[in-house]
C-alpha positions as CSV (number, residue, x, y, z in Angstrom):
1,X,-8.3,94.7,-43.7
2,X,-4.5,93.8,-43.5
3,X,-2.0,93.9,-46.3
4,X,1.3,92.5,-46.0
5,X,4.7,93.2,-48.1
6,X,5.1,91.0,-50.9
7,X,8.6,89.2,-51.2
8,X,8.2,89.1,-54.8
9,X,7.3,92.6,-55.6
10,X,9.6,93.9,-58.6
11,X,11.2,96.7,-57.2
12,X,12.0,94.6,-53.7
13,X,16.3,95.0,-54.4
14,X,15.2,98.7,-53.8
15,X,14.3,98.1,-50.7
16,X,10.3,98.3,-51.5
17,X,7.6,98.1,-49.9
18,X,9.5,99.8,-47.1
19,X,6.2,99.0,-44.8
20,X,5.7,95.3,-44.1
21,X,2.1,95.7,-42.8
22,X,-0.9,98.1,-43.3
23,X,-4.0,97.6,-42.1
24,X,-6.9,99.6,-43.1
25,X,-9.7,100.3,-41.0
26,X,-13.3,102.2,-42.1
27,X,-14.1,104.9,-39.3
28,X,-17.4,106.6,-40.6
29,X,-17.4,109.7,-38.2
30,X,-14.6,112.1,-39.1
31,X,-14.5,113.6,-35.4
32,X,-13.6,109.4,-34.7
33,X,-11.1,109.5,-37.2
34,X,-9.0,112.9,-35.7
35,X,-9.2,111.1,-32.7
36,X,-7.6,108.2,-33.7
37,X,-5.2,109.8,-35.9
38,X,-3.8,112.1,-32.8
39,X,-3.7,109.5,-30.5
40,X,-1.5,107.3,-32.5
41,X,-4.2,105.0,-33.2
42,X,-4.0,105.8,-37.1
43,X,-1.8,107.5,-39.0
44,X,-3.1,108.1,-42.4
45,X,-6.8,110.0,-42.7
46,X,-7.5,109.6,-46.4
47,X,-9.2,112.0,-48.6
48,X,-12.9,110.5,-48.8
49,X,-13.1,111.2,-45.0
50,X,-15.0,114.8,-45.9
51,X,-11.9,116.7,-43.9
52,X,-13.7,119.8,-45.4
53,X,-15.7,120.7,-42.2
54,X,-12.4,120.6,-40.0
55,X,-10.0,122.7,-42.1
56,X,-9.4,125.1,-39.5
57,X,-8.9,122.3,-36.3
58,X,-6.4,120.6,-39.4
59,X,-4.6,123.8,-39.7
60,X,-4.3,124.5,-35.7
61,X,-2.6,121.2,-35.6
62,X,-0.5,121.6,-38.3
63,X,0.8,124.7,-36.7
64,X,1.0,122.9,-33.1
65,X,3.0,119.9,-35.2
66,X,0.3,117.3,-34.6
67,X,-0.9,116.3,-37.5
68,X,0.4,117.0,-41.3
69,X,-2.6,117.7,-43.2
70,X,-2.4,118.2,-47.3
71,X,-4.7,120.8,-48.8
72,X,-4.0,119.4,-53.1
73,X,-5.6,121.7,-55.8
74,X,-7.8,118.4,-57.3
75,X,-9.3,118.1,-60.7
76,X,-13.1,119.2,-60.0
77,X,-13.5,122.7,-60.9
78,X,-16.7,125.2,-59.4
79,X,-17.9,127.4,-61.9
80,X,-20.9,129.7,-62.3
81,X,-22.8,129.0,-65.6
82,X,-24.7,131.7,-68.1
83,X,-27.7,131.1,-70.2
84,X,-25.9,132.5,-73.1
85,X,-28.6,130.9,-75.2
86,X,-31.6,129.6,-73.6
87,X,-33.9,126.8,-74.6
88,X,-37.3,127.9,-76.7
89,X,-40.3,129.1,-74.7
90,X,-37.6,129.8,-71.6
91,X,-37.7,133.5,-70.5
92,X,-34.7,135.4,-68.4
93,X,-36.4,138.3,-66.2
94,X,-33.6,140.6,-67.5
95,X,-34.1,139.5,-70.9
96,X,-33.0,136.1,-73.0
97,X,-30.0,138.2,-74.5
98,X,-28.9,139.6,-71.0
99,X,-25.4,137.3,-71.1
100,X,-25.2,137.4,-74.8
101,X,-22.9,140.5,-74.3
102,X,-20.0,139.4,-73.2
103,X,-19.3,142.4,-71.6
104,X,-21.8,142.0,-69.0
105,X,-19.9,137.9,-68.6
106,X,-17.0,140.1,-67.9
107,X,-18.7,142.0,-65.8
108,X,-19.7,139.6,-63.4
109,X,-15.9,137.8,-62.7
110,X,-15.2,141.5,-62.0
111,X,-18.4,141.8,-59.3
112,X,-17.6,138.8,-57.7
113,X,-14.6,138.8,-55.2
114,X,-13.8,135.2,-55.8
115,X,-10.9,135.2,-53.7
116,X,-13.1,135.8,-50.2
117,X,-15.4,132.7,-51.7
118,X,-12.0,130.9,-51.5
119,X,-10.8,132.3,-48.3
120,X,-14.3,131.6,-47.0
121,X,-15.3,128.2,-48.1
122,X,-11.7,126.6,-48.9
123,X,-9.9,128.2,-46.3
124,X,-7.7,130.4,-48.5
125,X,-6.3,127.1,-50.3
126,X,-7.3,126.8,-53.1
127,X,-7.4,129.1,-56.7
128,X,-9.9,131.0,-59.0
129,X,-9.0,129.3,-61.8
130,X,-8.7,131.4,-65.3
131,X,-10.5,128.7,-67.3
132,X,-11.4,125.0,-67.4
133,X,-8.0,124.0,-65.4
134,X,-6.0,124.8,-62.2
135,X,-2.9,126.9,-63.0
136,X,-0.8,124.1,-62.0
137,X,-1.8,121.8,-65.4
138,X,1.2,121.9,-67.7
139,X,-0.8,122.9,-70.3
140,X,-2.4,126.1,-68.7
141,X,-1.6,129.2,-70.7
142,X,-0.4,131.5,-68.3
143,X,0.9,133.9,-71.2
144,X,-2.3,134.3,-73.3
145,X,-5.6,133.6,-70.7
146,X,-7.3,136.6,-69.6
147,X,-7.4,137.1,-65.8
148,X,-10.0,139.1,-64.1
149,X,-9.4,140.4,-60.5
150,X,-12.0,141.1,-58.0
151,X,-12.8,145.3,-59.5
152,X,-16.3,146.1,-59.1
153,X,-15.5,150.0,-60.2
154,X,-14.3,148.1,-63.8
155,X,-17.5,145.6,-63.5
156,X,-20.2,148.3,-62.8
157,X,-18.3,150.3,-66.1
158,X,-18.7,147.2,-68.9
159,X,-22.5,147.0,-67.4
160,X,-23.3,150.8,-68.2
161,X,-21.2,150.3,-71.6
162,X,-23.5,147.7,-71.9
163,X,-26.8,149.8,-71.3
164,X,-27.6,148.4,-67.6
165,X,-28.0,151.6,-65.2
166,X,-30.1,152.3,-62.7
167,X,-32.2,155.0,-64.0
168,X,-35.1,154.9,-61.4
169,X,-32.5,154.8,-58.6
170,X,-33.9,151.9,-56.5
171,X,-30.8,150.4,-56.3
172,X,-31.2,147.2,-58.8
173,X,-30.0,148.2,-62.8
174,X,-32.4,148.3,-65.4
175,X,-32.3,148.0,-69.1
176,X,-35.3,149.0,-71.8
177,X,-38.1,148.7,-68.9
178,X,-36.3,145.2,-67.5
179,X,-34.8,145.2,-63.9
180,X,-31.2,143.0,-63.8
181,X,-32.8,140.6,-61.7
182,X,-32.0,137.0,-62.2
183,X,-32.5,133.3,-61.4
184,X,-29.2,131.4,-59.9
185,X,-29.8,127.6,-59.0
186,X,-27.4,124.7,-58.0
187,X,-27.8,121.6,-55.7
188,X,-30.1,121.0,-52.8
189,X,-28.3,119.7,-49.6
190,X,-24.7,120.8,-50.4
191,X,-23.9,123.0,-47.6
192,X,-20.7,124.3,-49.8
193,X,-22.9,125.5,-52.5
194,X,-25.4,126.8,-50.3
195,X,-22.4,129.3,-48.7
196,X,-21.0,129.9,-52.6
197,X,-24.8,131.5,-53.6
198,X,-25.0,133.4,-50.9
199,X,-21.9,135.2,-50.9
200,X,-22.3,135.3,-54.7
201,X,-25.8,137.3,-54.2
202,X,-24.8,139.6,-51.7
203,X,-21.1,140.6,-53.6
204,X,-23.8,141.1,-56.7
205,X,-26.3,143.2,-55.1
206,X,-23.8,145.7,-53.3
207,X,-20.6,146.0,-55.4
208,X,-22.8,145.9,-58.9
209,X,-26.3,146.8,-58.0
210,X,-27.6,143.0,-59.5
211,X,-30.8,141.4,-58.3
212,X,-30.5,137.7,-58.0
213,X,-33.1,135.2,-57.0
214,X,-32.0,131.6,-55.2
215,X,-33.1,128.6,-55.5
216,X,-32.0,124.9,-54.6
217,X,-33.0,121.4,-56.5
218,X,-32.6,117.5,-55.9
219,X,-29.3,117.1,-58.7
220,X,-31.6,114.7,-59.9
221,X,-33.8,117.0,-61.1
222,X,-31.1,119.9,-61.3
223,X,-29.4,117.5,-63.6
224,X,-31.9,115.7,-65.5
225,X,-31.6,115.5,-69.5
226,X,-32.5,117.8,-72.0
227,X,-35.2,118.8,-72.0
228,X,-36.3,118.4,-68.4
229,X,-34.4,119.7,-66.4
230,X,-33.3,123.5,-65.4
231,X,-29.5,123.0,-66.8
232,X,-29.1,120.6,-69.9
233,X,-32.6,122.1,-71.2
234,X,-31.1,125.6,-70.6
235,X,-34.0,126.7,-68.6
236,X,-32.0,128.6,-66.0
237,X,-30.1,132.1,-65.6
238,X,-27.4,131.4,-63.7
239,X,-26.4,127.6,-62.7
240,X,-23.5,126.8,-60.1
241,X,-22.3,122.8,-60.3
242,X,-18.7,121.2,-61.3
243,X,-17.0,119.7,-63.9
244,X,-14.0,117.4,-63.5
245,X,-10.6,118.4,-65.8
246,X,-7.8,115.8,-66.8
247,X,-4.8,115.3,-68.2
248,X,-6.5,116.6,-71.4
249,X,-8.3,120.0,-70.9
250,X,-11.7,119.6,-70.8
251,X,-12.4,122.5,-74.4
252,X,-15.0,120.1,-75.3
253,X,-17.3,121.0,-72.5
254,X,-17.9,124.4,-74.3
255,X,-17.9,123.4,-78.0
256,X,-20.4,124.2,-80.3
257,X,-21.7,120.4,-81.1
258,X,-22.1,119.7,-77.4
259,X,-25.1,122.3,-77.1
260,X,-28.3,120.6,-75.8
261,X,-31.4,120.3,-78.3
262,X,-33.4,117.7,-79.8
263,X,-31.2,116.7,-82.3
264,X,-28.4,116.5,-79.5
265,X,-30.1,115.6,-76.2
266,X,-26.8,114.4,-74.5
267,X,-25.0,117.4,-74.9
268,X,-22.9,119.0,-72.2
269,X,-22.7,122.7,-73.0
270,X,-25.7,123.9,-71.3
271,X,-24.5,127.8,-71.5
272,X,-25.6,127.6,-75.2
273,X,-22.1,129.3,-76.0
274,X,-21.0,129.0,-79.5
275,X,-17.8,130.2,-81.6
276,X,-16.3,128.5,-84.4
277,X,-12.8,129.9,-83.8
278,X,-13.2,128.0,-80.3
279,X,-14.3,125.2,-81.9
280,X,-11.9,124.7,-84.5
281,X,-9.2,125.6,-81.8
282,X,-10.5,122.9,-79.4
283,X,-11.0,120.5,-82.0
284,X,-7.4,120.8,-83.4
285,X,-6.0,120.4,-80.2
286,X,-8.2,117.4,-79.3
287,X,-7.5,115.9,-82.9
288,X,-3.4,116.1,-82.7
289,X,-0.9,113.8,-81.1
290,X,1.9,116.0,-81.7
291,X,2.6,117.5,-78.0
292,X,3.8,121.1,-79.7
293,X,0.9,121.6,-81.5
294,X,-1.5,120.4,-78.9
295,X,-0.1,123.1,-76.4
296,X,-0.5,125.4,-79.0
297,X,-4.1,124.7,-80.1
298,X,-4.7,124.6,-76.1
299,X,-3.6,127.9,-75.7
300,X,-5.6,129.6,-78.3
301,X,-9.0,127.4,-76.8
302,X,-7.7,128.7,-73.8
303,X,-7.5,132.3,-75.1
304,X,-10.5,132.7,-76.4
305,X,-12.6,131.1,-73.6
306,X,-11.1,133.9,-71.2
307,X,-12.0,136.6,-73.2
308,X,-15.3,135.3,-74.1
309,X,-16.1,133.8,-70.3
310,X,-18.9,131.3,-71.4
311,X,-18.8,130.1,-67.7
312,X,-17.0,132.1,-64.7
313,X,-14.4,129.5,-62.8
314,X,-15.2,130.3,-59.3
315,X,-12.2,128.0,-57.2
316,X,-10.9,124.7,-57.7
317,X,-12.0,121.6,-54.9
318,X,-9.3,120.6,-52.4
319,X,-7.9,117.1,-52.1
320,X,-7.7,116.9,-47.8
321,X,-6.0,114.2,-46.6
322,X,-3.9,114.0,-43.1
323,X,-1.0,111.6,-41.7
324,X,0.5,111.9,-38.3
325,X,4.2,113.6,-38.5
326,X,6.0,110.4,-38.2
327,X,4.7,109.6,-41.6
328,X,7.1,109.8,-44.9
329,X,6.3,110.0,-48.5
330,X,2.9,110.3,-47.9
331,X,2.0,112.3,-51.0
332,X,-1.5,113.4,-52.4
333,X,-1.2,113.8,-56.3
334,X,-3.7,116.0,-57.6
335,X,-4.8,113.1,-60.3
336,X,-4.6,110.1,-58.4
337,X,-8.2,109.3,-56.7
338,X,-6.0,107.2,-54.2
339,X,-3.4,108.3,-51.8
340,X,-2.1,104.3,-52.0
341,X,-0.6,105.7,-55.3
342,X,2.8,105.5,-53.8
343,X,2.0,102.8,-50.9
344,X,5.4,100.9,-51.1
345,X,7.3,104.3,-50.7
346,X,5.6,104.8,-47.3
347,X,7.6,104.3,-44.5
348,X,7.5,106.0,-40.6
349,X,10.2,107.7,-38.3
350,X,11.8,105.3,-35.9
């Protein structure tokens, strides 16, 4: 497909489009697409061409001045979900109230080293964010969210605070005759996730002495509607998946009204969580045009779901896209699902 300038564009006395042809082709195979792109054959690899497998060959180039590969914090956050409140005639090994403490919530974003997920699985690029947003929105609230660091000496503390030791020293915690062993589900086929679980179990089991139990489903049936399946008809322990942010936080996600039942079978907020100073907080904030009070009913939303941890933010998912060196203002915004954003700025070395 070939586009061509247009004389009549509005900002042509500017000197735009600087480019007076593109042509775009459609390469399926990634590997095809590298080749092309460092062979002069292309020079813009755009973000839907799943870079994700060939980070480090991207970042080898990079450093031998090859290629110029971004790596963009996106919108699409990871987080690992708690049954907080799960649906009637569903039974937690460890015991339906096991993540009503929120001290054993805390406890976990302490036990997992979310950092080596990241250095693992998004080659040290992206962040573990603090709640439902990267740190780079301009309404984060750097000043007030809680932050937890990977400490398994404070996580294993809030568990025995919290009553979980292990008494008959088999290595797994225990509680009032139950074992902390428990379910953790996400997608079958995603070879990301797949990795995440993993590491999650292991960090679990050796820095916190936590059983947990994997298992993979279709998303179909991982995501069906209350009160099928396993994570809108809270009928899971632990659930990994993603939710996408936007220029207006996402607090809703986590509100009160937005709990799956029969009166509400469309609800989002499968962790059951519920707190009326989050939901007034979330709901002023939502409710307001006035951009001072919006930051500041953000912020306290923001507050409170750090403290509380209804859901632990495990990393935020990479935009990749690549150009060849001789390519200028080629610029991947975070909240632009096209690099063409900016087309008529593009423009190449002589």
């Amino acid at each position: 497909m070939t586009v061509v300038k247009n004389p009549n564009y509005w900002r042509a006395k500017e000197g735009l489009p600087r480019i007076d042809t593109v042509i775009f082709r459609i390469v399926q195979d990634t590997n095809q697409l590298l080749a092309q792109l460092l062979s002069g054959d292309c020079d813009i690899g755009t973000q839907d061409a799943a870079f994700d497998a060939q980070a480090e060959f991207l970042k080898q180039a990079e450093a031998e001045g090859l290629l110029k590969p971004q790596f963009v914090l996106g919108t699409v956050f990871e987080h690992l979900d708690f049954n907080i409140q799960p649906a009637p005639g569903y039974q937690i090994a460890a015991g339906n109230d096991v993540f009503q403490d929120k001290r054993v919530r805390q406890a976990f974003a302490y036990c997992i080293d979310r950092k080596a997920i990241i250095d693992r699985v998004m080659f040290g690029r992206s962040e573990a964010p603090a709640v439902y947003m990267p740190s780079i929105h301009p309404l984060y609230a750097k000043d007030v969210v809680t932050v937890y660091e990977f400490n398994p000496e404070k996580g294993r503390a809030l568990l025995e605070e919290a009553g979980w030791k292990d008494t008959d020293g088999d290595g797994i915690r225990d509680k009032g005759g139950r074992k902390f062993s428990v379910t953790y589900g996400t997608t079958a086929g995603n070879r990301l996730r797949e990795q995440v679980t993993q590491i999650i179990q292991q960090q679990l089991k050796e820095n916190c002495q936590i059983e947990v139990n994997l298992y993979y489903k279709p998303a179909r049936e991982f995501f069906a509607d209350w009160p099928d399946g396993p994570v809108f008809g809270r009928k899971f322990d632990l659930a990994e998946f993603a939710w996408v942010t936007g220029v207006e936080p996402p607090c809703e996600l986590y509100k009160t009204d937005q709990i799956p039942s029969d009166e509400n079978p469309g609800g989002q907020n499968n962790t059951g969580y519920s707190n009326p100073a989050y939901d007034e907080a979330c709901n002023r904030a939502l409710g307001t045009l006035d951009p001072d009070e919006k930051k500041k009913w953000h912020a306290e939303a923001q507050r409170i779901f750090s403290e509380d941890l209804p859901v632990l933010p495990l990393f935020v998912r990479l935009k990749i896209a690549v150009a060849s060196p001789k390519v200028k203002n080629f610029i991947v915004d975070p909240t632009a699902n096209s690099e063409m954003w900016n087309i008529e700025e593009f423009d190449l070395e002589p």
